[in-house]
NUFIVO-152976 format. One record per atom (N, C-alpha, C): x, z, y; residue number from 1; residue in one letter; atom name. Coordinates in nm, 2 decimals, m for minus. Atoms other than C-alpha are relative to their C-alpha. Layout:
BEGIN
       xx       zz       yy   resi   resn   name
        X        Z        Y    NUM      A     CA
...
# end
This chain:
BEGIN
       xx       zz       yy   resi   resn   name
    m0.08    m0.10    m0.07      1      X      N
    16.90    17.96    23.49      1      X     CA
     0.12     0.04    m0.09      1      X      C
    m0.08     0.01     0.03      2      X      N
    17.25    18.02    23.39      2      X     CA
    m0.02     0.19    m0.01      2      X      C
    m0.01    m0.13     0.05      3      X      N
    17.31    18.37    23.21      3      X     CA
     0.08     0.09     0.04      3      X      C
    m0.12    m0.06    m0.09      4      X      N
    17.61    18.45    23.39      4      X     CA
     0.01     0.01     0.16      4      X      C
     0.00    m0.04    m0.13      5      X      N
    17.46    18.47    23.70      5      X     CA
     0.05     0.13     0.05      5      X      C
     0.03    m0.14    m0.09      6      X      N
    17.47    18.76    23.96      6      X     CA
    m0.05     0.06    m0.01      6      X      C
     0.18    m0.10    m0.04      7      X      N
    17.14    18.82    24.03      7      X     CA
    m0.08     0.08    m0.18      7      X      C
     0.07    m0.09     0.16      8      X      N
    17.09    18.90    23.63      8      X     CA
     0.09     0.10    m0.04      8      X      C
    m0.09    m0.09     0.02      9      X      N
    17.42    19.11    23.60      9      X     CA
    m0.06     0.14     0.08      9      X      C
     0.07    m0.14    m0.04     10      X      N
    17.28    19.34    23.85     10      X     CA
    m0.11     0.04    m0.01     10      X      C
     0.10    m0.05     0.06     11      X      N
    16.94    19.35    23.75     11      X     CA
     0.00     0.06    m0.15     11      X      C
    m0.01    m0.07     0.12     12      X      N
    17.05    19.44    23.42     12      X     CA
     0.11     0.12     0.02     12      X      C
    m0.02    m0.12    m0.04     13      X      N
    17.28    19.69    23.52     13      X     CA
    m0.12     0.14     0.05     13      X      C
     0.09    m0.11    m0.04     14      X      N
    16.99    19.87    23.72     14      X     CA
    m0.08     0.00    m0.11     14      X      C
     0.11    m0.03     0.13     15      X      N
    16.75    19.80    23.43     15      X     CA
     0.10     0.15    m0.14     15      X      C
    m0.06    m0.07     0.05     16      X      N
    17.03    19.97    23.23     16      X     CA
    m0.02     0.16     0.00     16      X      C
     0.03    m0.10    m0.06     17      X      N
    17.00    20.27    23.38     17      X     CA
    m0.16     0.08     0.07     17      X      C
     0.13    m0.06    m0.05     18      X      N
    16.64    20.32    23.45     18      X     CA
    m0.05     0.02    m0.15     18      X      C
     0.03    m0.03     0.16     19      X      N
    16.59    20.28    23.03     19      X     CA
     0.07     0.09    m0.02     19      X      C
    m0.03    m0.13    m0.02     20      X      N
    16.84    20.56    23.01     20      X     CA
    m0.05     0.10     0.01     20      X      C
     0.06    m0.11    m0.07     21      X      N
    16.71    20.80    23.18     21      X     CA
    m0.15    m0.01    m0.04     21      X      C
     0.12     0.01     0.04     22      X      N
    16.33    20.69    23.08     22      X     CA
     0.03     0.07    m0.17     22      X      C
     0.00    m0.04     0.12     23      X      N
    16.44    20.73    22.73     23      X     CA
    m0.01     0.15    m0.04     23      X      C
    m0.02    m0.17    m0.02     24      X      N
    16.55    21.12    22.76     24      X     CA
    m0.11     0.03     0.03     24      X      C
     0.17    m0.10    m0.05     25      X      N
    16.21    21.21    22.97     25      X     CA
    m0.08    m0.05    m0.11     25      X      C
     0.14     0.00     0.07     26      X      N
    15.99    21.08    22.72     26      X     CA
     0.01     0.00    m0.14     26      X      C
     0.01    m0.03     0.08     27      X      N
    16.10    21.14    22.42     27      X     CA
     0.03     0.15     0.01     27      X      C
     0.05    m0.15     0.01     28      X      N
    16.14    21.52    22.51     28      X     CA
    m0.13    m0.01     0.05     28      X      C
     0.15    m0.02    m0.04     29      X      N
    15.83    21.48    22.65     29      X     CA
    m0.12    m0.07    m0.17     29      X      C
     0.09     0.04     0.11     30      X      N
    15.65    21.32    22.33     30      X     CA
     0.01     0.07    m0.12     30      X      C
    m0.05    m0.14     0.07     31      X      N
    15.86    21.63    22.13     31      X     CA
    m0.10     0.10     0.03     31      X      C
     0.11    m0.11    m0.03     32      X      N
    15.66    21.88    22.32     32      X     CA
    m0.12    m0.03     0.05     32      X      C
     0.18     0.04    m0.01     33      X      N
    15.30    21.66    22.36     33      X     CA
     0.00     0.00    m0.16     33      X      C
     0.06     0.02     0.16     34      X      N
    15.31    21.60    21.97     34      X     CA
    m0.04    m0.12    m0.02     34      X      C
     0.07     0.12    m0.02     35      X      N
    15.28    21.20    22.07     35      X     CA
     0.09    m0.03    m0.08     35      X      C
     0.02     0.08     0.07     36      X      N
    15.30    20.97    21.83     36      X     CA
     0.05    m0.16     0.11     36      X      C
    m0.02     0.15    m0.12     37      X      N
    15.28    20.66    22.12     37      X     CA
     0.07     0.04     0.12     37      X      C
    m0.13    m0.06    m0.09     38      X      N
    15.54    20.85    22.34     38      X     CA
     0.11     0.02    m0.04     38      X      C
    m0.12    m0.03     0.03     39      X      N
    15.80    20.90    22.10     39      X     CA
     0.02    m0.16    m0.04     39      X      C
     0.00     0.13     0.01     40      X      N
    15.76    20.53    22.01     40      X     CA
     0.08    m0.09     0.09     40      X      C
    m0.07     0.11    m0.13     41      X      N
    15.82    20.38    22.33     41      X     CA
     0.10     0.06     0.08     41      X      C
    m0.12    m0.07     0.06     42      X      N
    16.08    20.64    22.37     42      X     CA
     0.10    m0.06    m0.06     42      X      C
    m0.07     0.10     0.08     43      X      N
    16.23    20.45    22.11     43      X     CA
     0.07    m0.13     0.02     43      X      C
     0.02     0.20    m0.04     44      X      N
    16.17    20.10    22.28     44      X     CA
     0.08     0.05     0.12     44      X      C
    m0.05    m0.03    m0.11     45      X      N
    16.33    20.27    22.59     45      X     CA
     0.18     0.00    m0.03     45      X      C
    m0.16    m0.03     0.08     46      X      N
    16.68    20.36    22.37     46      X     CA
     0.02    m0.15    m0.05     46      X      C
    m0.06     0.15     0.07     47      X      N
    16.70    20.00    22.21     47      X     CA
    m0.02    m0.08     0.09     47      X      C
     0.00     0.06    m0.13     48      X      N
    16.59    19.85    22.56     48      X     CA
     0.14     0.01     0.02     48      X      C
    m0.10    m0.05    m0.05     49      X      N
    16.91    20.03    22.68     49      X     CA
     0.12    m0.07    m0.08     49      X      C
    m0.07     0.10     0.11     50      X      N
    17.11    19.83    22.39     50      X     CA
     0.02    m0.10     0.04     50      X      C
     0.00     0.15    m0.02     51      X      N
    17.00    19.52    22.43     51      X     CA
     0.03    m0.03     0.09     51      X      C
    m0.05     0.02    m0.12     52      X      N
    17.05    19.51    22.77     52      X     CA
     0.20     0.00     0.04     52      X      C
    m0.14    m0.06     0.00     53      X      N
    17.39    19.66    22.76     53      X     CA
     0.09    m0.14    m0.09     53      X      C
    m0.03     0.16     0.07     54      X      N
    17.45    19.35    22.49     54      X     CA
    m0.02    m0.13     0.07     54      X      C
    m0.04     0.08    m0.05     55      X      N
    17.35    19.10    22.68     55      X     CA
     0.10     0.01     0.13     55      X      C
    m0.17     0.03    m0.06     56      X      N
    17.62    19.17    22.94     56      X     CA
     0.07    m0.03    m0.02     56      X      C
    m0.13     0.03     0.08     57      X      N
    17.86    19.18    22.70     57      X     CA
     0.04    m0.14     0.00     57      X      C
     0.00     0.14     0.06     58      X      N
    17.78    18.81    22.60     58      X     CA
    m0.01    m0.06     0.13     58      X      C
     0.02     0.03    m0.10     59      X      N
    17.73    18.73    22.97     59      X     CA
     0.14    m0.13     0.01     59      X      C
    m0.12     0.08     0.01     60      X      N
    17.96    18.39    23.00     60      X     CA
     0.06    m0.09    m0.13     60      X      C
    m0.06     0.02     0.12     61      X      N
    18.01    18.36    22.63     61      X     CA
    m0.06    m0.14    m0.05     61      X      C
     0.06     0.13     0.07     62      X      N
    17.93    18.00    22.41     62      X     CA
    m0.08     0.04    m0.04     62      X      C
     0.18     0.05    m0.01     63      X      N
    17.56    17.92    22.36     63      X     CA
     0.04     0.08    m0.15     63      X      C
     0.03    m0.07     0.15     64      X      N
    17.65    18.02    21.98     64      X     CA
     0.10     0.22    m0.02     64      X      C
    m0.08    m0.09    m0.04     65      X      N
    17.85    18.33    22.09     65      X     CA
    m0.16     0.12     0.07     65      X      C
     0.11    m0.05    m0.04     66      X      N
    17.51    18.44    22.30     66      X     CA
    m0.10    m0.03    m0.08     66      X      C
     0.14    m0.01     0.07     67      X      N
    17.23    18.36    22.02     67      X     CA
     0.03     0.05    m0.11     67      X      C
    m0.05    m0.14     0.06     68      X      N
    17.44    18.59    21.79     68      X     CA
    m0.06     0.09     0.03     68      X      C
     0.04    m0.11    m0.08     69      X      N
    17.39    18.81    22.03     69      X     CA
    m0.14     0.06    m0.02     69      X      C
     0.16    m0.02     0.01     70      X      N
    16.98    18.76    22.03     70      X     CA
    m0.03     0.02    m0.16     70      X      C
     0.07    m0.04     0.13     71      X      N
    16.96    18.75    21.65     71      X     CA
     0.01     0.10    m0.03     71      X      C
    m0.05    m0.11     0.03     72      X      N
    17.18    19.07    21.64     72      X     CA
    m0.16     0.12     0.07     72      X      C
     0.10    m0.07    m0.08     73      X      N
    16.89    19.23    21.92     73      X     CA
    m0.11    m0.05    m0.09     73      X      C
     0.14     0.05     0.07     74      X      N
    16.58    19.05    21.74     74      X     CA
     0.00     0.08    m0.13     74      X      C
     0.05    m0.07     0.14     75      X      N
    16.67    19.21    21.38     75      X     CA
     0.00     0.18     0.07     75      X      C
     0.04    m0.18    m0.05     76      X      N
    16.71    19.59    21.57     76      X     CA
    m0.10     0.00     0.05     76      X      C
     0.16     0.01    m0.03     77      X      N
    16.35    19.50    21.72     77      X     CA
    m0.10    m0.02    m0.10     77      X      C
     0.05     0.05     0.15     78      X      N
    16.27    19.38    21.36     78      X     CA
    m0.05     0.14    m0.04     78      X      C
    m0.04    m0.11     0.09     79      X      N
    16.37    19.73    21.21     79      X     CA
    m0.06     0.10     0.05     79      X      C
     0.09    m0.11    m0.05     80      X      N
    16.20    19.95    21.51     80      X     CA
    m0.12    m0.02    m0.03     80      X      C
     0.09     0.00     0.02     81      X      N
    15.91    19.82    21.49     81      X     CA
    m0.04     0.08    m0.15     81      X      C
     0.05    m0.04     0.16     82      X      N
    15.91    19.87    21.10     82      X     CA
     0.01     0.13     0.00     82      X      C
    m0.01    m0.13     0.04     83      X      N
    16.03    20.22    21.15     83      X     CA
    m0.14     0.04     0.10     83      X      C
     0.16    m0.02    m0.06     84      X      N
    15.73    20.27    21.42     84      X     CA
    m0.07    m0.01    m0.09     84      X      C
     0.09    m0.03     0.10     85      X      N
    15.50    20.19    21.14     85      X     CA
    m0.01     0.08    m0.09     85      X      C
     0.01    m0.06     0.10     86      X      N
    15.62    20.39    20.87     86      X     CA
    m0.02     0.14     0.07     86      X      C
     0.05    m0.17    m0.08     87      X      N
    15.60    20.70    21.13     87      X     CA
    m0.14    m0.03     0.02     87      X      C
     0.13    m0.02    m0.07     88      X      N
    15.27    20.61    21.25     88      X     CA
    m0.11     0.02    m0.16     88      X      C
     0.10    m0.04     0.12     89      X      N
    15.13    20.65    20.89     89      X     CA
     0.02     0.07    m0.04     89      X      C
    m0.04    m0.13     0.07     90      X      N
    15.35    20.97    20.77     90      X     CA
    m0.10     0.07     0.15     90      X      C
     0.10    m0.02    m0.09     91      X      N
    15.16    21.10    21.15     91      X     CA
    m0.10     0.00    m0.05     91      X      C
     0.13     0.03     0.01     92      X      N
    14.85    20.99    21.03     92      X     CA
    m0.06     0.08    m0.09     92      X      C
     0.07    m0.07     0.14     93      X      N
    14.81    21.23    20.71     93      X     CA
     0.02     0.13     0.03     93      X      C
    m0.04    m0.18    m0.05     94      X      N
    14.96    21.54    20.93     94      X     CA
    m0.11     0.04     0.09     94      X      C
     0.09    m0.07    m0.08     95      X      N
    14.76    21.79    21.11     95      X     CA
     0.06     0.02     0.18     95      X      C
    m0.06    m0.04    m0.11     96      X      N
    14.78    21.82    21.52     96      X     CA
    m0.02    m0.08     0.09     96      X      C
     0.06     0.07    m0.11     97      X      N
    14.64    21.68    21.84     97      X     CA
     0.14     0.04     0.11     97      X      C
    m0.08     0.02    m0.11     98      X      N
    14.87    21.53    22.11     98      X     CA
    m0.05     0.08     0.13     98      X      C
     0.03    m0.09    m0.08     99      X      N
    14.89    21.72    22.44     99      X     CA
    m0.02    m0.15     0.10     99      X      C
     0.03     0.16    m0.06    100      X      N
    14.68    21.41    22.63    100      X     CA
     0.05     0.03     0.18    100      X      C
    m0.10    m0.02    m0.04    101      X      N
    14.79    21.54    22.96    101      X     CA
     0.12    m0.03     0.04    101      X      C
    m0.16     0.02    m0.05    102      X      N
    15.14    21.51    22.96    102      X     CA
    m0.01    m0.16    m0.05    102      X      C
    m0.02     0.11    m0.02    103      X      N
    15.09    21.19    22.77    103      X     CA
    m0.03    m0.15     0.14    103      X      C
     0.03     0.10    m0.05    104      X      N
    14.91    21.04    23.02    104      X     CA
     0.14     0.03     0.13    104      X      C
    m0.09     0.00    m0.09    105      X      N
    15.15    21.16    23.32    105      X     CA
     0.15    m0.07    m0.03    105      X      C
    m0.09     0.08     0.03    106      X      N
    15.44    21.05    23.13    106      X     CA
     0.00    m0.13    m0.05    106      X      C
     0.11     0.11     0.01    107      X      N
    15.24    20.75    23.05    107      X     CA
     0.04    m0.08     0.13    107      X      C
     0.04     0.04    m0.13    108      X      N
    15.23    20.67    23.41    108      X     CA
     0.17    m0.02     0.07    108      X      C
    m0.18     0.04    m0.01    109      X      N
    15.61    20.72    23.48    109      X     CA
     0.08    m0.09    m0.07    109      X      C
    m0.03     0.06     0.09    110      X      N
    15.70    20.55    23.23    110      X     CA
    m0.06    m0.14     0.05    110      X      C
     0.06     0.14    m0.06    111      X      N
    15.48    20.24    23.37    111      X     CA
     0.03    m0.01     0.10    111      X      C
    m0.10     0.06    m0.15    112      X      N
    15.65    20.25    23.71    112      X     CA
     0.12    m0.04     0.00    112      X      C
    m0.09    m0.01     0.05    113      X      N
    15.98    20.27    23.54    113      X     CA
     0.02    m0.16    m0.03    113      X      C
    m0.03     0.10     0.09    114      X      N
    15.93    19.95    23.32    114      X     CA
    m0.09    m0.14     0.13    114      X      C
     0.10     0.11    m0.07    115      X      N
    15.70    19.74    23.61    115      X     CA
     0.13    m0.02     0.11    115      X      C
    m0.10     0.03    m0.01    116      X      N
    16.03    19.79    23.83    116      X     CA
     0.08    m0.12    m0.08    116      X      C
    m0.06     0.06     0.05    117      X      N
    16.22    19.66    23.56    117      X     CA
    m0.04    m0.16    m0.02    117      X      C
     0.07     0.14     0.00    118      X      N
    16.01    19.37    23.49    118      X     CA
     0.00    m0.09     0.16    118      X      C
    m0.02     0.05    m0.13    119      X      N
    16.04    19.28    23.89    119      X     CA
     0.11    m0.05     0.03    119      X      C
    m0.14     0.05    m0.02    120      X      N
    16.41    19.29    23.87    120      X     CA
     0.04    m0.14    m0.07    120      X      C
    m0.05     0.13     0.07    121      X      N
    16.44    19.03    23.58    121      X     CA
    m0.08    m0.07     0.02    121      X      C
     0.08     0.10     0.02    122      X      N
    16.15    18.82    23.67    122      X     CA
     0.03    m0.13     0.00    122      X      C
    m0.04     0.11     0.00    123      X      N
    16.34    18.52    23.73    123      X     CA
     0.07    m0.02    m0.12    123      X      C
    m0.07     0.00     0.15    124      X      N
    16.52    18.60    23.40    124      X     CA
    m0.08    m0.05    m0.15    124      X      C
     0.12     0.03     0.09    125      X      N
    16.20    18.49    23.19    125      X     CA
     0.04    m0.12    m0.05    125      X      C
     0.02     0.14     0.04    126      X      N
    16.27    18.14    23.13    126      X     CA
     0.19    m0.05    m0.03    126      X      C
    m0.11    m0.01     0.06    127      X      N
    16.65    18.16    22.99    127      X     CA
     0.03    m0.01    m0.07    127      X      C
    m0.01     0.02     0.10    128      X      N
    16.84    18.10    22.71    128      X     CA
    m0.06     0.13    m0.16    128      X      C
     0.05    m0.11     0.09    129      X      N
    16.73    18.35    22.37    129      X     CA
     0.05     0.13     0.03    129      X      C
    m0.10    m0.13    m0.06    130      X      N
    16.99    18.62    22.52    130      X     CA
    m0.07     0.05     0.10    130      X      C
     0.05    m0.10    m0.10    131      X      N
    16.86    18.67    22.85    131      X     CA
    m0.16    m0.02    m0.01    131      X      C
     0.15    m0.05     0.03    132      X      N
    16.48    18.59    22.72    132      X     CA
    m0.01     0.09    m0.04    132      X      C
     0.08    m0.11     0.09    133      X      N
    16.47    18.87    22.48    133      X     CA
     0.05     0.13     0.10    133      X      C
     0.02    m0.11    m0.13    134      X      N
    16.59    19.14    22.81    134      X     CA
    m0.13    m0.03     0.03    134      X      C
     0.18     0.05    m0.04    135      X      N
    16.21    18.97    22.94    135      X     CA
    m0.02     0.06    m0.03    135      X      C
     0.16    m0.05     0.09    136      X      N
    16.04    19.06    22.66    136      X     CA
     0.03     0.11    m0.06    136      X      C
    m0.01    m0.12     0.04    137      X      N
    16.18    19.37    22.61    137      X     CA
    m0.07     0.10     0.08    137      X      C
     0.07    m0.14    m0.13    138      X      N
    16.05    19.53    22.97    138      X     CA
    m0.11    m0.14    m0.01    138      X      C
     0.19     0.04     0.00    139      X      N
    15.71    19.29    22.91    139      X     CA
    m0.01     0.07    m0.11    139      X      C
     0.06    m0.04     0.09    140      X      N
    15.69    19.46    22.61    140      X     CA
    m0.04     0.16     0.03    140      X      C
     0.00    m0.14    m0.10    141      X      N
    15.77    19.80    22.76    141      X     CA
    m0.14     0.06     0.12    141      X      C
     0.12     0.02    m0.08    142      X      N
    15.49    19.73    23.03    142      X     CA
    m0.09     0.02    m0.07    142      X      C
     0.10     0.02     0.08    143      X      N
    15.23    19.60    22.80    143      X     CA
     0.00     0.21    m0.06    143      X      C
    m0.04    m0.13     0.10    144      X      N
    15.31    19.98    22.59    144      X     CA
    m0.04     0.12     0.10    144      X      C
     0.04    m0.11    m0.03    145      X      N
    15.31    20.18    22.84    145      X     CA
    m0.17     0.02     0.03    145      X      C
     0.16    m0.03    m0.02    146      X      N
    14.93    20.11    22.95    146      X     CA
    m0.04     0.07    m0.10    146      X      C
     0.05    m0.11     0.08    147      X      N
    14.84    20.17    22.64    147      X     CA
     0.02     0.15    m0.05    147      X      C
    m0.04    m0.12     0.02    148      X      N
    15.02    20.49    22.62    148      X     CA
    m0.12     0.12     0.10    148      X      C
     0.13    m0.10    m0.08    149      X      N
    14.78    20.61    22.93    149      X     CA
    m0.10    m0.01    m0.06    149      X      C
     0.10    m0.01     0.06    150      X      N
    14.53    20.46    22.75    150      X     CA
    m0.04     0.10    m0.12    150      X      C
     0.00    m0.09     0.11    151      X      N
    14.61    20.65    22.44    151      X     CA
    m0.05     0.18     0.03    151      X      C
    m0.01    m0.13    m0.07    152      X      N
    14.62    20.99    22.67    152      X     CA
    m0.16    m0.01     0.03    152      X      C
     0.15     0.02    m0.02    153      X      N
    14.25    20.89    22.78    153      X     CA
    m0.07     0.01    m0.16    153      X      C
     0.07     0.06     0.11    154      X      N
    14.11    20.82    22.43    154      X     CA
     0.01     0.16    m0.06    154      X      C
    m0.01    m0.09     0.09    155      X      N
    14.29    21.15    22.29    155      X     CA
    m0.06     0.14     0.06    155      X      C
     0.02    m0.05    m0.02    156      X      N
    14.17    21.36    22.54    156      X     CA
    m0.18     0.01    m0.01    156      X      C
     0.20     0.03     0.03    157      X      N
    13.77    21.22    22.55    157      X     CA
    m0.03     0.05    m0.14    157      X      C
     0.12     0.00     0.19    158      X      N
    13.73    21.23    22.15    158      X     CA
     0.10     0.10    m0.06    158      X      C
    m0.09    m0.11     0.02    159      X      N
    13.96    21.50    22.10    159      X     CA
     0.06    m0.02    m0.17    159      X      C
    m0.05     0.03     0.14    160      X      N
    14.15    21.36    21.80    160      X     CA
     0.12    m0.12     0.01    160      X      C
    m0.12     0.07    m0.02    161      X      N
    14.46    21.21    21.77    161      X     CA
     0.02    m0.18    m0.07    161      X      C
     0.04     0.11     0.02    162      X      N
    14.33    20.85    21.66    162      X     CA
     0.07    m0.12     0.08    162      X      C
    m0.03     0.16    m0.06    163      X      N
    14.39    20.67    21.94    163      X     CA
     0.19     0.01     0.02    163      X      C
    m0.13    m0.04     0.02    164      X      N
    14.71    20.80    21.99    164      X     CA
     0.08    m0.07    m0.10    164      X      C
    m0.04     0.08     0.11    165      X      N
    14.80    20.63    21.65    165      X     CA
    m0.03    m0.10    m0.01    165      X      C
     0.02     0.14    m0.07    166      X      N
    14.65    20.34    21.71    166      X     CA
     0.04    m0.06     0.06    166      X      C
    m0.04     0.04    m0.14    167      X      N
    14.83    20.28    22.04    167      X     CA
     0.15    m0.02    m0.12    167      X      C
    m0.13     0.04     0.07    168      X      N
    15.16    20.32    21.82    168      X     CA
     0.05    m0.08    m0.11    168      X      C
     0.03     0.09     0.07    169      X      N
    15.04    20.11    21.56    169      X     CA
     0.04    m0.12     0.06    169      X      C
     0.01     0.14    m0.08    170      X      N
    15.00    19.84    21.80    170      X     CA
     0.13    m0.03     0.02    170      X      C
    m0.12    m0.03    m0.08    171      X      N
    15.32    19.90    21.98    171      X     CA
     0.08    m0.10    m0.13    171      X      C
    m0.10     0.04     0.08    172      X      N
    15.47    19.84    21.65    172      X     CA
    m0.02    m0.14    m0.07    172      X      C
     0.06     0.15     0.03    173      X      N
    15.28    19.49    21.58    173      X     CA
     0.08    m0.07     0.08    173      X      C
    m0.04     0.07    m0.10    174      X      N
    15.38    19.38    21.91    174      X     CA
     0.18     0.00     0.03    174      X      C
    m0.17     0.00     0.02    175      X      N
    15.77    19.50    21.86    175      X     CA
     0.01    m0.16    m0.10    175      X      C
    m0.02     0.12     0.15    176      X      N
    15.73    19.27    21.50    176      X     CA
    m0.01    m0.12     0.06    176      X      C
     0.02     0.10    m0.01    177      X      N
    15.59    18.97    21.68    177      X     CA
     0.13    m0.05     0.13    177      X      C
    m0.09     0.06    m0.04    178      X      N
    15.86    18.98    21.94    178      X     CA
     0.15    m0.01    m0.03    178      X      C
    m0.13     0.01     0.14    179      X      N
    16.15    19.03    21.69    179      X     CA
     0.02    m0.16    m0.01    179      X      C
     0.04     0.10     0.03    180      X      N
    16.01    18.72    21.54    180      X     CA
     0.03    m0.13     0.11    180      X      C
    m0.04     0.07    m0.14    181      X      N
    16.01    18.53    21.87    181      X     CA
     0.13    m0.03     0.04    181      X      C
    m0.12     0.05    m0.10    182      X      N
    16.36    18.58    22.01    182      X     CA
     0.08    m0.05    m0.10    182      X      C
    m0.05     0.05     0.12    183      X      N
    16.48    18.52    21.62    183      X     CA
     0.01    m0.15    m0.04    183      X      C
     0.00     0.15     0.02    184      X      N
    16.36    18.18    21.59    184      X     CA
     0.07    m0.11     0.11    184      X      C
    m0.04     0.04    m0.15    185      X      N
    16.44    18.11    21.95    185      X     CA
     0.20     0.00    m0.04    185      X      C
    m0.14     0.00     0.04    186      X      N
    16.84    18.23    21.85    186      X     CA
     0.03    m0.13    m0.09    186      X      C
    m0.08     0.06     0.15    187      X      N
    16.82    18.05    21.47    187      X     CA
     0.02    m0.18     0.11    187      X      C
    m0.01     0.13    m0.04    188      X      N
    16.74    17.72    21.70    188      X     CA
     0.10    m0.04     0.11    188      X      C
    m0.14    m0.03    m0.05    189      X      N
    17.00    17.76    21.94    189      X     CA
     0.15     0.01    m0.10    189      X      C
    m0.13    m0.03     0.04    190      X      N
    17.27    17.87    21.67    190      X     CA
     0.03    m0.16    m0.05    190      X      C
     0.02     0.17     0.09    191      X      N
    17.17    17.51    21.49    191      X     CA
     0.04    m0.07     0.11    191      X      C
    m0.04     0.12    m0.13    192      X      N
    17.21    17.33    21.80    192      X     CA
     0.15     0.04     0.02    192      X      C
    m0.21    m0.05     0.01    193      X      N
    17.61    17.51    21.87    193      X     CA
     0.03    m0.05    m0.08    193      X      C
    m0.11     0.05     0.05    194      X      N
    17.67    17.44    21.57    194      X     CA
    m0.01    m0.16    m0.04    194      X      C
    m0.03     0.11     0.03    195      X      N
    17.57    17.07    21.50    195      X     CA
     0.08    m0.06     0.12    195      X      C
    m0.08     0.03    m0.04    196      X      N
    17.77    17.03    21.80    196      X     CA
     0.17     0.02     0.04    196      X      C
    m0.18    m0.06     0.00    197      X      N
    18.10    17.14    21.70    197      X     CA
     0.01     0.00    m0.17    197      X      C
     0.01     0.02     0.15    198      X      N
    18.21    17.00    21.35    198      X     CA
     0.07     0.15    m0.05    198      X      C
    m0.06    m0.10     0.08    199      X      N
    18.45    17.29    21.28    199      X     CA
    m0.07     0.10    m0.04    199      X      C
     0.08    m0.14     0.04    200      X      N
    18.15    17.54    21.25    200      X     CA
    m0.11    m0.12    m0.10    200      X      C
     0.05     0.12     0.09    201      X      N
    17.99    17.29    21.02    201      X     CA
     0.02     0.02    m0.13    201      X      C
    m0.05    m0.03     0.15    202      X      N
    17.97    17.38    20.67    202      X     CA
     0.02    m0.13    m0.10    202      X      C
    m0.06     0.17     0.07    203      X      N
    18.05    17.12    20.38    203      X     CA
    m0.10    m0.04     0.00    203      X      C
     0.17     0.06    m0.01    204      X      N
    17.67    17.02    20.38    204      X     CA
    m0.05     0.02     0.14    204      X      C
     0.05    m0.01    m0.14    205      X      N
    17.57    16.94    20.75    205      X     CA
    m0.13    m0.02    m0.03    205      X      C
     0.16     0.04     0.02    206      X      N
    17.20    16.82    20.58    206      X     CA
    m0.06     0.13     0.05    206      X      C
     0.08    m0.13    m0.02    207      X      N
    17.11    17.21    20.55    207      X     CA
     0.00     0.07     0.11    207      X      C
     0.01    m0.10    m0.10    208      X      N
    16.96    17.43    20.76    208      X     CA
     0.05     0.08     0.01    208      X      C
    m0.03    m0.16     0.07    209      X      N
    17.08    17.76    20.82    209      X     CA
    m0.08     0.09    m0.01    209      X      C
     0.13    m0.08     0.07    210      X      N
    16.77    17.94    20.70    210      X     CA
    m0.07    m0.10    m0.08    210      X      C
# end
């Protein structure tokens, strides 16, 4: 599937715009629940909105021009995640139960929001590292929000803000592992541009570029 389609320009425009607006409801909403796995995916909703907005940009641009692009998005998916962890363990030593509630309701918006999005790009799945890592940004978004309801179920049953932490834990594994993914996906792509174009060619063509 060519990257410069139509059908992905306007699905990513509307995806644009539905991460927007998700991002604002649910991070005041995980301000005033005290969630942990709502201000997370919150987060994933704001750098959704990014990446997306990036791959338009590169829409049309050379194969090494667009896996720029993805390594540029894979290390900001790198660094959320990482920051998701370091909050989910400063969280973990504080006092204060999420308002389960709201998480699950906004839990649940939040999962219509991103199963949309996932509908729009579905044909966008199997693309070059640019428009894969849009995919697996609203499959990752999906995957997250379940467990965000789930998180809302767990913290209301056992009344303790565990699972809650746990769910953002995860969140933040599953950011790392698809960092990782669209990263290697880009580094092999940039390798392929450039052994086919001497001028980007350093004085040692043997080495890799990692």
């Amino acid at each position: 599937m060519r990257a410069a389609s139509a059908p992905f320009r306007r699905a990513s425009w509307a995806v644009i715009a539905i991460n927007a607006t998700m991002f604002a409801v649910e991070m005041t909403a995980g301000a005033l629940a005290d969630s942990q796995a709502l201000k997370a995916d919150a987060l994933d909703f704001a750098a959704d909105t990014a990446t997306y907005a990036i791959s338009l940009a590169v829409l049309g641009a050379s194969l090494r021009v667009r896996a720029t692009a993805a390594l540029v998005k894979g290390a900001s998916l790198l660094l959320m995640g990482l920051w998701v962890f370091g909050s989910t363990l400063h969280a973990a030593v504080g006092p204060g139960l999420p308002d389960a509630p709201v998480m699950g309701a906004v839990g649940f918006l939040a999962l219509a929001a991103n199963l949309l999005s996932v509908l729009l790009l579905l044909r966008c799945r199997d693309g070059d590292s640019n428009v894969r890592s849009v995919w697996l940004c609203s499959r990752n978004d999906a995957i997250g929000n379940v467990a965000v309801v789930m998180a809302a179920l767990g913290v209301f049953g056992a009344g303790t803000a565990w699972p809650d932490l746990i769910v953002a834990g995860a969140m933040s594994a599953l950011f790392l592992s698809s960092a990782v993914s669209i990263l290697r996906q880009a580094v092999r792509e940039l390798q392929g541009a450039v052994g086919r174009s001497g001028r980007d060619e350093g004085p040692d063509r043997s080495r890799p570029l990692v």
